[in-house]
MOPAC internal coordinates of N, CA, C and O (Angstrom, degrees):
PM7 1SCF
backbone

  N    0.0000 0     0.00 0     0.00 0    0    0    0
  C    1.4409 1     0.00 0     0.00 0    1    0    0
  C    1.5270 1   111.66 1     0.00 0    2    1    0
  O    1.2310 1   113.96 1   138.87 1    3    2    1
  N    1.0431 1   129.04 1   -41.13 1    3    2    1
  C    1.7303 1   148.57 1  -164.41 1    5    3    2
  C    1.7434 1    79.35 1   -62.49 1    6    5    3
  O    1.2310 1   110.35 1   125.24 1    7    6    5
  N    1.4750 1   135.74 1   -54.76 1    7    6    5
  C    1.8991 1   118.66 1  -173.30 1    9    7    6
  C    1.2167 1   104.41 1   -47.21 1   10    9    7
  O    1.2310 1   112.83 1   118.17 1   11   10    9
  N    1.7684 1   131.14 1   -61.83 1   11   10    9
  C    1.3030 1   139.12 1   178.84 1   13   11   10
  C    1.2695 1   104.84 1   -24.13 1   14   13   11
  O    1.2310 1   124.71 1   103.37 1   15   14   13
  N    1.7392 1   108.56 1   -76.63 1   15   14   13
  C    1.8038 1    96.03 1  -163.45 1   17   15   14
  C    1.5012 1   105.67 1   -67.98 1   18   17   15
  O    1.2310 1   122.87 1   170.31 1   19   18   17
  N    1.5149 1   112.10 1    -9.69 1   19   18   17
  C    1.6916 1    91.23 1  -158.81 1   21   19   18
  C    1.7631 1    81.81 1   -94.59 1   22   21   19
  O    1.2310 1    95.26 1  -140.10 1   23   22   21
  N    0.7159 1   160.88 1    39.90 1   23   22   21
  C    1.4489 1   152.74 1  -170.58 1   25   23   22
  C    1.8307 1   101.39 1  -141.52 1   26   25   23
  O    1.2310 1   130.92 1    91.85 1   27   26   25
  N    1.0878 1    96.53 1   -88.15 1   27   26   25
  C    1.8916 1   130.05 1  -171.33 1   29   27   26
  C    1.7895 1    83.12 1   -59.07 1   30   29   27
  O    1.2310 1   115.21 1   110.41 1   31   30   29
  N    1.0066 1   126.70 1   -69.59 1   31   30   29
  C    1.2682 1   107.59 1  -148.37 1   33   31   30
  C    1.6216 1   104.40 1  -105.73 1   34   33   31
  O    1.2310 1   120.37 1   162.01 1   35   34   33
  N    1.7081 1   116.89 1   -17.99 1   35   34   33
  C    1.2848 1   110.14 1   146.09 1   37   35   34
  C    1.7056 1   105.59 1    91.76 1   38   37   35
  O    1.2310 1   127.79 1  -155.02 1   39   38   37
  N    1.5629 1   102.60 1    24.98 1   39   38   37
  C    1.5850 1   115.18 1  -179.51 1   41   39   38
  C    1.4442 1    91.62 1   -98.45 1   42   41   39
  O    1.2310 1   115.79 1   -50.76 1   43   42   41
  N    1.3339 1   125.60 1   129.24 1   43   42   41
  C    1.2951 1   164.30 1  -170.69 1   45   43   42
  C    1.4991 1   133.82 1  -136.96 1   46   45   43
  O    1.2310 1   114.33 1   -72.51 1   47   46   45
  N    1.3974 1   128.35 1   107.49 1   47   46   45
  C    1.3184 1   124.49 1  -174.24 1   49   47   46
  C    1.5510 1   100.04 1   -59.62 1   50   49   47
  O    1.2310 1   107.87 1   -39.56 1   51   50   49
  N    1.3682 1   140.24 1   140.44 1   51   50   49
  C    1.3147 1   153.40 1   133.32 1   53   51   50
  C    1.1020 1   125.37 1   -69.51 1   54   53   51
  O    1.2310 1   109.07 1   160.08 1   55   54   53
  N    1.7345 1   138.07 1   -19.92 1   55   54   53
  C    0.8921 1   131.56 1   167.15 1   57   55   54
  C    2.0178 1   115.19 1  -136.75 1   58   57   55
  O    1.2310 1   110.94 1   -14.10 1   59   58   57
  N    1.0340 1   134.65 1   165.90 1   59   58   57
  C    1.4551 1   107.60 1   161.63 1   61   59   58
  C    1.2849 1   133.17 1   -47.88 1   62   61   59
  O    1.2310 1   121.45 1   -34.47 1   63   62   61
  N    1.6071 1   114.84 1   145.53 1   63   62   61
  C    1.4658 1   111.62 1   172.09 1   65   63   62
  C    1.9249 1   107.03 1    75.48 1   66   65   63
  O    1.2310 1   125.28 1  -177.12 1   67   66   65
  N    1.7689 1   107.47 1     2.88 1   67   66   65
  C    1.3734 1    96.85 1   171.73 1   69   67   66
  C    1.8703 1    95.51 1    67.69 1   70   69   67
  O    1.2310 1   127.52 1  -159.34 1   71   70   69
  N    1.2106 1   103.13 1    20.66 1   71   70   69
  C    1.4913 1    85.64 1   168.36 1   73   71   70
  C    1.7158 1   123.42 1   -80.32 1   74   73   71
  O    1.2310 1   127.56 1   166.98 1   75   74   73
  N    1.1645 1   103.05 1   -13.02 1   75   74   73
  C    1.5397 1   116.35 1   156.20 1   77   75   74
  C    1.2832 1   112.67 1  -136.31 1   78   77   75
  O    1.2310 1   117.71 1   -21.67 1   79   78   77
  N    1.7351 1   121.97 1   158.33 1   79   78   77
  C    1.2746 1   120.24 1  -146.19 1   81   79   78
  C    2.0842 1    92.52 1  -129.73 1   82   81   79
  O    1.2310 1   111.29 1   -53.84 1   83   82   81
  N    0.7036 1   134.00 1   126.16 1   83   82   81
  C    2.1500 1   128.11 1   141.48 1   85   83   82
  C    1.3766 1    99.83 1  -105.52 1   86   85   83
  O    1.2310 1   138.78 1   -45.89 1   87   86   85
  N    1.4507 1    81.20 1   134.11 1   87   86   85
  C    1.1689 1   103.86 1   159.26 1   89   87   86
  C    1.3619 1   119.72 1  -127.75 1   90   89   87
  O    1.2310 1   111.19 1   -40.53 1   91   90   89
  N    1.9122 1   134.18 1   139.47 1   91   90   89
  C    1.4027 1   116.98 1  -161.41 1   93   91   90
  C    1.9792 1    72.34 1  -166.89 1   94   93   91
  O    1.2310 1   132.62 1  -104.00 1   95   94   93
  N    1.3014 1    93.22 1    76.00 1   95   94   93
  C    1.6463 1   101.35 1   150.53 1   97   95   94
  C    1.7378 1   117.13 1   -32.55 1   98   97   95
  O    1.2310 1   134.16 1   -36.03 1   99   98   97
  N    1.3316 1    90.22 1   143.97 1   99   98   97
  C    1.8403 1    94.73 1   176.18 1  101   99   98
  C    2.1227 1   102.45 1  -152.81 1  102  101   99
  O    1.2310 1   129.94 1  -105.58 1  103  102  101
  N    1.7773 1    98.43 1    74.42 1  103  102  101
  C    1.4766 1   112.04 1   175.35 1  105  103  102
  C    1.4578 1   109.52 1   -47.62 1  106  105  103
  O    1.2310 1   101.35 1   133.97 1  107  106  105
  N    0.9428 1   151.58 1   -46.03 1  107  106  105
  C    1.3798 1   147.73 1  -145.38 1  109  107  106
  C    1.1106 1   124.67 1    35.54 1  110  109  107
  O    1.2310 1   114.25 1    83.39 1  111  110  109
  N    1.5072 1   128.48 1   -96.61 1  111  110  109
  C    1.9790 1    93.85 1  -178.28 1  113  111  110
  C    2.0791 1    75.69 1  -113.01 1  114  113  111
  O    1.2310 1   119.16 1  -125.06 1  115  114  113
  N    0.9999 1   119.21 1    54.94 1  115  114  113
  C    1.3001 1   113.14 1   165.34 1  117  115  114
  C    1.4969 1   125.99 1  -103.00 1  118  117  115
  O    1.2310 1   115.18 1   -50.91 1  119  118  117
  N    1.3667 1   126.74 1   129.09 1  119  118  117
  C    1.1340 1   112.07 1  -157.69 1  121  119  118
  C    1.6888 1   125.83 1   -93.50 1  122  121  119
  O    1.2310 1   126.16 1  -178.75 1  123  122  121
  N    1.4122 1   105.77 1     1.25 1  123  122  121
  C    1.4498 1   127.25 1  -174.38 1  125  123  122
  C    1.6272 1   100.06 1  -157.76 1  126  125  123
  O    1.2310 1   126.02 1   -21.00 1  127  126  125
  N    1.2889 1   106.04 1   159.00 1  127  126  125
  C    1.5879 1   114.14 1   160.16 1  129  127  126
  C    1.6379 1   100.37 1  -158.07 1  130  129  127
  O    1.2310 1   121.27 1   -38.67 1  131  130  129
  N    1.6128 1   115.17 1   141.33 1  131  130  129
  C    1.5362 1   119.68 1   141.30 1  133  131  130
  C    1.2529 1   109.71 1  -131.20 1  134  133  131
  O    1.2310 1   130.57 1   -34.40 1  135  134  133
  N    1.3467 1    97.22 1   145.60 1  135  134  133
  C    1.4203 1   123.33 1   179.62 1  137  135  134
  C    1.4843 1   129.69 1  -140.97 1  138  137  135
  O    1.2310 1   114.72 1   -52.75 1  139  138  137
  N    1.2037 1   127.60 1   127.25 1  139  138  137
  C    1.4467 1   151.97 1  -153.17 1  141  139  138
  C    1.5154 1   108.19 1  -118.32 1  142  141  139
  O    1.2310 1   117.99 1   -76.78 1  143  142  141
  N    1.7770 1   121.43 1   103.22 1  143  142  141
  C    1.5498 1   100.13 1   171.57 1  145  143  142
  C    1.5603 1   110.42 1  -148.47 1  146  145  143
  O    1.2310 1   127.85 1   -73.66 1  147  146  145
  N    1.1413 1   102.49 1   106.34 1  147  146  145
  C    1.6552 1   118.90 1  -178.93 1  149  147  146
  C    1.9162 1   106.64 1    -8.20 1  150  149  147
  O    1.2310 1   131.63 1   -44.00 1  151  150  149
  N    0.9038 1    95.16 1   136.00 1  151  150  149
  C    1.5843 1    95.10 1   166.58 1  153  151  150
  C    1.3751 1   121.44 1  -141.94 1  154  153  151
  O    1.2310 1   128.43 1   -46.40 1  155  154  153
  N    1.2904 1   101.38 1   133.60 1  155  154  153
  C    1.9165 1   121.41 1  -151.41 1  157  155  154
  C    1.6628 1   112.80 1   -43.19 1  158  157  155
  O    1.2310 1   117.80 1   172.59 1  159  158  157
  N    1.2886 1   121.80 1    -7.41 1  159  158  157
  C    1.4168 1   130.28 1  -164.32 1  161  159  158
  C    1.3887 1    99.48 1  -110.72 1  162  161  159
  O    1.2310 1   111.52 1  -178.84 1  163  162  161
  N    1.4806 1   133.57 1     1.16 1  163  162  161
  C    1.6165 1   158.89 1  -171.71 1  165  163  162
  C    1.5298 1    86.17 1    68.99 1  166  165  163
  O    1.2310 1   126.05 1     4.83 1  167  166  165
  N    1.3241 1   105.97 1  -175.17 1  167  166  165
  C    1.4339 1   139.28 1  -160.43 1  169  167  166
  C    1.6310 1    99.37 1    67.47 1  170  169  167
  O    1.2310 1   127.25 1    17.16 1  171  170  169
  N    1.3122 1   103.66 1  -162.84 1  171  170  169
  C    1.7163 1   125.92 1  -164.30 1  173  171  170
  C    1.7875 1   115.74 1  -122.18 1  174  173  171
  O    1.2310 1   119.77 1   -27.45 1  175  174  173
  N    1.1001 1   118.04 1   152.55 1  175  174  173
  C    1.5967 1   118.91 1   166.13 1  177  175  174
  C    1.3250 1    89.44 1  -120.08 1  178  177  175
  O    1.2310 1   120.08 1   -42.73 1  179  178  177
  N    1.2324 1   117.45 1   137.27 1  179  178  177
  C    1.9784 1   134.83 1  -173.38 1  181  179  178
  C    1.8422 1    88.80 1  -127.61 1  182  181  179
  O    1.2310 1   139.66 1   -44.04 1  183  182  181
  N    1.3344 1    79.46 1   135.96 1  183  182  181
  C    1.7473 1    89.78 1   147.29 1  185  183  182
  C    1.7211 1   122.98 1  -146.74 1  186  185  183
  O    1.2310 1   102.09 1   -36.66 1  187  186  185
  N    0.7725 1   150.35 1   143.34 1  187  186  185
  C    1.1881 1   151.89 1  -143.68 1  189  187  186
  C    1.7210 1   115.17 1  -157.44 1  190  189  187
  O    1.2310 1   118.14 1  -129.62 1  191  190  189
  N    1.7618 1   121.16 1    50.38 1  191  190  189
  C    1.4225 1    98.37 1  -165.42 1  193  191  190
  C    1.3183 1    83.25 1  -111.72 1  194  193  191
  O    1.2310 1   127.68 1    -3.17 1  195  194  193
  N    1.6798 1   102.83 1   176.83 1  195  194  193
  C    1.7481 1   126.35 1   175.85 1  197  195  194
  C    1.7173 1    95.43 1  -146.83 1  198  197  195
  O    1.2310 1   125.54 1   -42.84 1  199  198  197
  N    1.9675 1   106.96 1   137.16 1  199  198  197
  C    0.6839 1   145.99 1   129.35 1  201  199  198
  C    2.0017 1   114.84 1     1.64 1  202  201  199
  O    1.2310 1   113.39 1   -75.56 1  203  202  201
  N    1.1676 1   130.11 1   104.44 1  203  202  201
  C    1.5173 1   105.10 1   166.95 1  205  203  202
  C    1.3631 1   110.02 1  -104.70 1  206  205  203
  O    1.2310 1   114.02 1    -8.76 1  207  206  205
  N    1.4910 1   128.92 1   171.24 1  207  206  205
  C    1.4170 1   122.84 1  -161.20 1  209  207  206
  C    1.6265 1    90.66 1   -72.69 1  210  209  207
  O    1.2310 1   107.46 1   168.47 1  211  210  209
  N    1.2476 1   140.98 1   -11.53 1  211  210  209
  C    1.4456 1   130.00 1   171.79 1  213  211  210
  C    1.3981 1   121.96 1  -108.13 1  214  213  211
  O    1.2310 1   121.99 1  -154.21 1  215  214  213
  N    0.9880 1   113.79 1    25.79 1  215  214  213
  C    1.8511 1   133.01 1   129.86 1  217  215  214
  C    1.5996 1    81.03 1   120.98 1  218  217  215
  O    1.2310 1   101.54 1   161.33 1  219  218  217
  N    1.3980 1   151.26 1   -18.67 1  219  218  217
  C    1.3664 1   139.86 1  -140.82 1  221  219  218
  C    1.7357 1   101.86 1   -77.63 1  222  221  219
  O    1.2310 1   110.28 1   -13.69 1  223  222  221
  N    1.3863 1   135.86 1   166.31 1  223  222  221
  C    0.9583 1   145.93 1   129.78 1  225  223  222
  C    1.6134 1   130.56 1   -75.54 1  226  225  223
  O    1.2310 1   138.95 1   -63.05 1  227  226  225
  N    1.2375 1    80.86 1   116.95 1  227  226  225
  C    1.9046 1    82.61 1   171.35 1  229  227  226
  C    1.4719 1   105.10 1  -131.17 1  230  229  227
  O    1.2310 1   117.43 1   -12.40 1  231  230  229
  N    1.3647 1   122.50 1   167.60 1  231  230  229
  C    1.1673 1   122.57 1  -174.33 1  233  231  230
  C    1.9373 1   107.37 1   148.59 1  234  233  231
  O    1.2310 1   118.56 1   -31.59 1  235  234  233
  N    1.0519 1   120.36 1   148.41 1  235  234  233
  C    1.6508 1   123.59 1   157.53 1  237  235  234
  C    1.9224 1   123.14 1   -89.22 1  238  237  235
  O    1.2310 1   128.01 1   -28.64 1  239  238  237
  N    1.1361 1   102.18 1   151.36 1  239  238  237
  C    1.5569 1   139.07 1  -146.45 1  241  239  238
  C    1.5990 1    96.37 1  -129.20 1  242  241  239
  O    1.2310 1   114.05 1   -84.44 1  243  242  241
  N    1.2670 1   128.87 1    95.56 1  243  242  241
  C    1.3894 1   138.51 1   155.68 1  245  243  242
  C    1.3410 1   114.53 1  -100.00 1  246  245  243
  O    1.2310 1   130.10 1   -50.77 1  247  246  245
  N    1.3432 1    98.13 1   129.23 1  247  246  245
  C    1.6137 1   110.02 1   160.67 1  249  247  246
  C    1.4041 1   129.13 1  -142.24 1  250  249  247
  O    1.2310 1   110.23 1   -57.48 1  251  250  249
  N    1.4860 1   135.96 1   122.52 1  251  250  249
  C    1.3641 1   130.56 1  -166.48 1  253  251  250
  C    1.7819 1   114.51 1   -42.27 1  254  253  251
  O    1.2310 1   128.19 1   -45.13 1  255  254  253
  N    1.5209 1   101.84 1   134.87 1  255  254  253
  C    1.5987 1   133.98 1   160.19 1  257  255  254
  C    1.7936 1    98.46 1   -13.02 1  258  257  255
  O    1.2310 1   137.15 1   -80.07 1  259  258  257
  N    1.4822 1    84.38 1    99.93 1  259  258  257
  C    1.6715 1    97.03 1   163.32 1  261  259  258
  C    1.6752 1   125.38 1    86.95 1  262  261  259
  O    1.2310 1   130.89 1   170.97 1  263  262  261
  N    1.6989 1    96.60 1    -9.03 1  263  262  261
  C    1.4936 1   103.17 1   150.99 1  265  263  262
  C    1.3317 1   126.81 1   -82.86 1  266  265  263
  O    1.2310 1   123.26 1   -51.38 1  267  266  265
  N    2.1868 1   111.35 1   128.62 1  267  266  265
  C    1.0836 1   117.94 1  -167.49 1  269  267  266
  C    1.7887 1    89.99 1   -72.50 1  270  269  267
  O    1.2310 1   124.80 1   -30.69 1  271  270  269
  N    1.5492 1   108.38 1   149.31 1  271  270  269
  C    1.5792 1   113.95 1   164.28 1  273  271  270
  C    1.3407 1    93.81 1  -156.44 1  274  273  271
  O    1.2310 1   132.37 1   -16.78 1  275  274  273
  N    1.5589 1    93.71 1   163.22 1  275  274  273
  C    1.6340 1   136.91 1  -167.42 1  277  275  274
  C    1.4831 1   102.34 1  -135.43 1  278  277  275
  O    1.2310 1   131.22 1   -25.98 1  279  278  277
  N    0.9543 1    95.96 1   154.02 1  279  278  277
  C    2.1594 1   103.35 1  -162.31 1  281  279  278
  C    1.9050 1    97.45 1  -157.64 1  282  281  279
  O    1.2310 1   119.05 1   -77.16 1  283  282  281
  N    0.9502 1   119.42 1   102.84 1  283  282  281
  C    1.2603 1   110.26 1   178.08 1  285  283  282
  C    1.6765 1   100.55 1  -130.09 1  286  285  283
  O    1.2310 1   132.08 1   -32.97 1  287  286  285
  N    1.5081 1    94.28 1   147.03 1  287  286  285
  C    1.3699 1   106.73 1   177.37 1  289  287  286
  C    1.8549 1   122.92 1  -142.01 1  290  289  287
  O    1.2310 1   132.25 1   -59.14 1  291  290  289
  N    1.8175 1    93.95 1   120.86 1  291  290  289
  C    0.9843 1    99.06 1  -156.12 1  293  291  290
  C    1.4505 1   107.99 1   -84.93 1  294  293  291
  O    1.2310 1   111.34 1   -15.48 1  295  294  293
  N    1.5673 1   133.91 1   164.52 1  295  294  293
  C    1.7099 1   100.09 1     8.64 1  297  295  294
  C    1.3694 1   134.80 1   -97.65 1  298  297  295
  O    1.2310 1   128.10 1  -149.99 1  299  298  297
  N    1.5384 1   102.00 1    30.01 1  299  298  297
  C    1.6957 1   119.00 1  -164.00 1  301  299  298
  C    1.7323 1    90.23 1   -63.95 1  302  301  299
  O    1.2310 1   122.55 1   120.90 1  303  302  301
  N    1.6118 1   112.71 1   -59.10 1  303  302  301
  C    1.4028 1   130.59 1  -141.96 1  305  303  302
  C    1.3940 1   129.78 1    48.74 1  306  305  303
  O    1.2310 1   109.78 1  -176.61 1  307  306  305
  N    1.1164 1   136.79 1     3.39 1  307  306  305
  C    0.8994 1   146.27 1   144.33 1  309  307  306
  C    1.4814 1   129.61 1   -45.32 1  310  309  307
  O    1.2310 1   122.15 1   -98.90 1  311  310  309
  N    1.4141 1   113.49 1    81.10 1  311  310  309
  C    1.4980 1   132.13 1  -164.61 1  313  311  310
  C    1.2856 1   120.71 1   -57.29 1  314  313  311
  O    1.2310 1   114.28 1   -41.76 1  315  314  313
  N    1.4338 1   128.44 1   138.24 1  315  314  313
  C    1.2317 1   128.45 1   169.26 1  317  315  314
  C    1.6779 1   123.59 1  -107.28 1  318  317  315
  O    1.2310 1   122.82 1   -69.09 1  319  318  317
  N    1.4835 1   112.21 1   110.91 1  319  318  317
  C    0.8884 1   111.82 1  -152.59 1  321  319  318
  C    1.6880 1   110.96 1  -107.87 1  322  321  319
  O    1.2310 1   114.36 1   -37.37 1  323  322  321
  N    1.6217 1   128.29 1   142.63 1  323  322  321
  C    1.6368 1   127.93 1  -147.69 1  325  323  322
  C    1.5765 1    78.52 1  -150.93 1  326  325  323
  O    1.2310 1   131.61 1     9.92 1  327  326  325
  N    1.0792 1    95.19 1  -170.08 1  327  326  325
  C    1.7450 1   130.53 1   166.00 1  329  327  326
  C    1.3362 1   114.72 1  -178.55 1  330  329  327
  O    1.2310 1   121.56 1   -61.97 1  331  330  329
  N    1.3046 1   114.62 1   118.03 1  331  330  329
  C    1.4843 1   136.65 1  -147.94 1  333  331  330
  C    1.3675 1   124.48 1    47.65 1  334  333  331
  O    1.2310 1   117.29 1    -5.15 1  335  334  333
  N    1.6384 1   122.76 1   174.85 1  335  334  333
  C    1.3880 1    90.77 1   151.64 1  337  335  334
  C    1.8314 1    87.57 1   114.15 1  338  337  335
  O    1.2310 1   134.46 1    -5.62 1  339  338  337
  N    1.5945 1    89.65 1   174.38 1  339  338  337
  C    1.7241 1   100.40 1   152.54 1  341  339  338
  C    1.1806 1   112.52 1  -121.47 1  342  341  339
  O    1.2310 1   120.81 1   -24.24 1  343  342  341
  N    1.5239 1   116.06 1   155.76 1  343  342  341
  C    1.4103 1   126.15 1   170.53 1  345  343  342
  C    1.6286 1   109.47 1  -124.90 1  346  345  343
  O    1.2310 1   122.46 1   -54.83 1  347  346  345
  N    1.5861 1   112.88 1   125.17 1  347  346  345
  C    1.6468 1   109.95 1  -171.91 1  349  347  346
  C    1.2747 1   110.44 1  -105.57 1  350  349  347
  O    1.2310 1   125.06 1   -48.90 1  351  350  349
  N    1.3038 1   107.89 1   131.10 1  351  350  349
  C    1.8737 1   107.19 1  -177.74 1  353  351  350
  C    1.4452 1   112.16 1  -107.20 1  354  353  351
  O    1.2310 1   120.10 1   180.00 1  355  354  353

């Protein structure tokens, strides 16, 4: 399961132990994805984006209280960067 999110939905440890998180979704001809994946410090990393009919991603980016994260979505790459929390694109 860990290829899925780390692939499709593009949740990635940034540091050891997931002490920091990227995430940089990669839908392919998919037109939505959510995804839910435990993270070692308890709580959850959520993602929740959809496809718009003009190719963009939008969607929100959760990650547990006090984890630094990065969320980039290509092909801007231009990262959006939080710590804990949600971030909405």
């Amino acid at each position: 399961m860990f290829h899925a999110y780390a692939t499709l939905a593009g949740i990635r440890p940034a540091a050891p132990g997931f002490s920091k998180i990227r995430i940089t979704p990669q839908l392919g001809p998919l037109t939505s994805l959510r995804a839910s994946m435990i993270h070692p410090s308890g709580g959850t990393i959520e993602l929740d984006i959809a496809k718009a009919k003009d190719g963009r991603l939008h969607g929100t980016a959760t990650v547990p209280p006090g984890i630094p994260a990065s969320l980039t979505i290509l092909p801007d790459a231009e990262p959006y960067l939080w710590t804990g929390g949600t971030c909405n694109f």
